[in-house]
C-alpha positions as CSV (number, residue, x, y, z in Angstrom):
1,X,-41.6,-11.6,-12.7
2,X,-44.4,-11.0,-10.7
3,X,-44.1,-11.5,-7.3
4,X,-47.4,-9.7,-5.7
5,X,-50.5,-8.2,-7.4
6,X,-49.6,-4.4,-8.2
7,X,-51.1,-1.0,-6.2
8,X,-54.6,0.0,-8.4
9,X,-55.3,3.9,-8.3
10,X,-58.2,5.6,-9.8
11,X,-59.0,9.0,-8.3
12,X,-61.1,12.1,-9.4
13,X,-60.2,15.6,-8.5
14,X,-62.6,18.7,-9.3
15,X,-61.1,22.3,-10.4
16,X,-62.7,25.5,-10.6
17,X,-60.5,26.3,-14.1
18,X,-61.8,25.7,-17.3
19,X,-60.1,23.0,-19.2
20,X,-58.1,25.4,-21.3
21,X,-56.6,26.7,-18.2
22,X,-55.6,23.4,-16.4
23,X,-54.2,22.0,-19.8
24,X,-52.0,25.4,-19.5
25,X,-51.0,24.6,-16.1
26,X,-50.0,21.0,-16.2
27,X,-48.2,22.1,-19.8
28,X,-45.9,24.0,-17.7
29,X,-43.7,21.0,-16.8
30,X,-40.9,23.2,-15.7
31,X,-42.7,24.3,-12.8
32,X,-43.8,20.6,-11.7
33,X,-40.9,20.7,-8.8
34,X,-41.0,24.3,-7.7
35,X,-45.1,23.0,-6.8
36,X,-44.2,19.3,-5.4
37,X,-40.6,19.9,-3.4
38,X,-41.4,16.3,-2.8
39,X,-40.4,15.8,-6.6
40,X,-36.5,15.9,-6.8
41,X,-35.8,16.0,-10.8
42,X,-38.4,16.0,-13.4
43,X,-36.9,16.6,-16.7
44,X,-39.8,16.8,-19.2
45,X,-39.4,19.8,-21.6
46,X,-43.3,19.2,-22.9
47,X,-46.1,17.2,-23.0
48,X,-45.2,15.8,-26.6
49,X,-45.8,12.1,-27.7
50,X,-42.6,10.4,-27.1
51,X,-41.1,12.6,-24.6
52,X,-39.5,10.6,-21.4
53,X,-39.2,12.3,-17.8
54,X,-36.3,11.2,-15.4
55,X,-37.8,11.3,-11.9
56,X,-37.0,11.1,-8.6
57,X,-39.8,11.1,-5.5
58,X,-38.7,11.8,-2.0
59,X,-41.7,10.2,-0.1
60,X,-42.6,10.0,3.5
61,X,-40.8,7.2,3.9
62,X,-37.0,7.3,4.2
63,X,-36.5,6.5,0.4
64,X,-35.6,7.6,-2.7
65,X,-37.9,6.4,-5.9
66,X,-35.9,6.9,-9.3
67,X,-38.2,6.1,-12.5
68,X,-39.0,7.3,-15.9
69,X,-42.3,8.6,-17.0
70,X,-42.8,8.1,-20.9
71,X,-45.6,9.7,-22.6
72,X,-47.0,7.5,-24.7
73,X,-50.1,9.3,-26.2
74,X,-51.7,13.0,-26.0
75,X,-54.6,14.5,-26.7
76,X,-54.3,18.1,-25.8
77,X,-57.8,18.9,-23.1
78,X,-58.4,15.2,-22.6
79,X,-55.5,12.7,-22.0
80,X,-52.4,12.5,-20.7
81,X,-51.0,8.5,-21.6
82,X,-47.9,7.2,-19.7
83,X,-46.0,4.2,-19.1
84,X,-43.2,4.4,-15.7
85,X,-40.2,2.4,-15.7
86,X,-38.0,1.7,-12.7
87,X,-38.4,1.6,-8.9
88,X,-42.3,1.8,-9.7
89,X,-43.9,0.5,-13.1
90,X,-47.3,0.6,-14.5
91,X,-49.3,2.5,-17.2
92,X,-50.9,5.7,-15.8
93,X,-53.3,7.8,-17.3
94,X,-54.4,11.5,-16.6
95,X,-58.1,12.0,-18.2
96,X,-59.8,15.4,-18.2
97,X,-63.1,16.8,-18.9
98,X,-64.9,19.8,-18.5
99,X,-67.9,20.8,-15.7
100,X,-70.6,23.2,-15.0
101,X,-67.6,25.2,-12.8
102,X,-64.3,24.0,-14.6
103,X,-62.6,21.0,-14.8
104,X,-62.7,17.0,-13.9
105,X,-59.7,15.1,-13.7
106,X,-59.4,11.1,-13.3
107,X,-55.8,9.5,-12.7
108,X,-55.8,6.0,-13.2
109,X,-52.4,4.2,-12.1
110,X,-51.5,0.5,-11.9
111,X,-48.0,0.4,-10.1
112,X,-45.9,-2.7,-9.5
113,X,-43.2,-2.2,-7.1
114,X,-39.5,-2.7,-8.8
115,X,-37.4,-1.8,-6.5
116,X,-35.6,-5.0,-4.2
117,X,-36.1,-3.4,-0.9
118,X,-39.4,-1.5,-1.6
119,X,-40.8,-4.9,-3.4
120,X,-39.8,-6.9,-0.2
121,X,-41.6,-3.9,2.4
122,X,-44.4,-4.1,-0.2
123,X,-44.8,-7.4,0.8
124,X,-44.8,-7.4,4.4
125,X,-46.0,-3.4,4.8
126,X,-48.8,-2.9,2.1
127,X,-50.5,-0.6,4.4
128,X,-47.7,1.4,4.7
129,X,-47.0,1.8,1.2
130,X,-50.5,2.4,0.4
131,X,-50.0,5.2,3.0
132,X,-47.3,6.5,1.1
133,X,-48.4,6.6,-1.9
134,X,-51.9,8.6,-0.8
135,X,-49.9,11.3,1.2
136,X,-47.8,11.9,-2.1
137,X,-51.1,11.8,-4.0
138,X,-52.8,14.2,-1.3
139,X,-50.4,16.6,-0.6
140,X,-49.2,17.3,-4.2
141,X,-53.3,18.2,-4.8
142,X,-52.5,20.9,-2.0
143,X,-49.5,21.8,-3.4
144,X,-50.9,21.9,-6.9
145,X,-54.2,24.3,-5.6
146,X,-51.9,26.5,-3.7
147,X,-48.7,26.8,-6.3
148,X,-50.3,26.2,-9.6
149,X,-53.6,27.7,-8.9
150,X,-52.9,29.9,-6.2
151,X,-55.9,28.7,-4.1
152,X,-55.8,27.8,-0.5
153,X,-55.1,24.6,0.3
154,X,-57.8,23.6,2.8
């Protein structure tokens, strides 16, 4: 049951690693909480077809999300395919491509809030979970450039 029109996400990062080198890094699924301390539990052993995450967030907000990330479909380089399931829900995809200096990625994510009490501040605090959900997306890009790829993150 639908009770409000879902969050739509579609952002575009740039990296200065070659394809081949960012497919290495977000391969290394085992390191995905050590660079996000926001991300509780994230069980993936790979990046295989099939293969179903158990995850929980620890946003801004003073709440827990709990969901499921199932990989649908891979295409090693290009395309990471997912479907979540839980306290947030919606396909997401991870597309990549190569640039003159590395690396484009494009995450596309249409989420419908599950979750009783989030659905119901959904509905009265859009804003705010809008907010949320771009300081997770934000601040995991810093953590990501300054764990995964040792940059600074400025």
């Amino acid at each position: 049951m639908r009770g409000h029109a879902p969050f739509g996400f579609d952002r575009r990062w740039s990296f200065d690693a070659s394809p081949e080198d960012f497919w290495a890094l977000i391969s290394r699924t085992e390191d995905f909480t050590s660079w996000w301390p926001w991300l509780r539990a994230f069980d993936l052993d790979s990046l295989a077809e099939g293969a179903t995450a158990e995850c929980v967030v620890q946003a801004p907000i003073p709440y827990r999300l709990h969901f499921t990330v199932h990989v649908r479909r891979v295409i090693p380089l290009e395309l990471i395919d997912t479907v979540v399931r839980g306290d947030l829900a919606g396909p997401a995809r991870l597309g990549m491509t190569a640039h003159e200096r590395g690396s484009s990625v494009r995450l596309n994510w249409e989420v419908e809030v599950r979750d009783p009490v989030l659905r119901v501040a959904s509905r009265i605090a859009r804003p705010i979970m809008e907010w949320g959900h771009n300081w997770v997306v934000e601040t995991g890009l810093r953590q990501f450039r300054r764990g995964a790829l040792g940059l600074d993150s400025s």
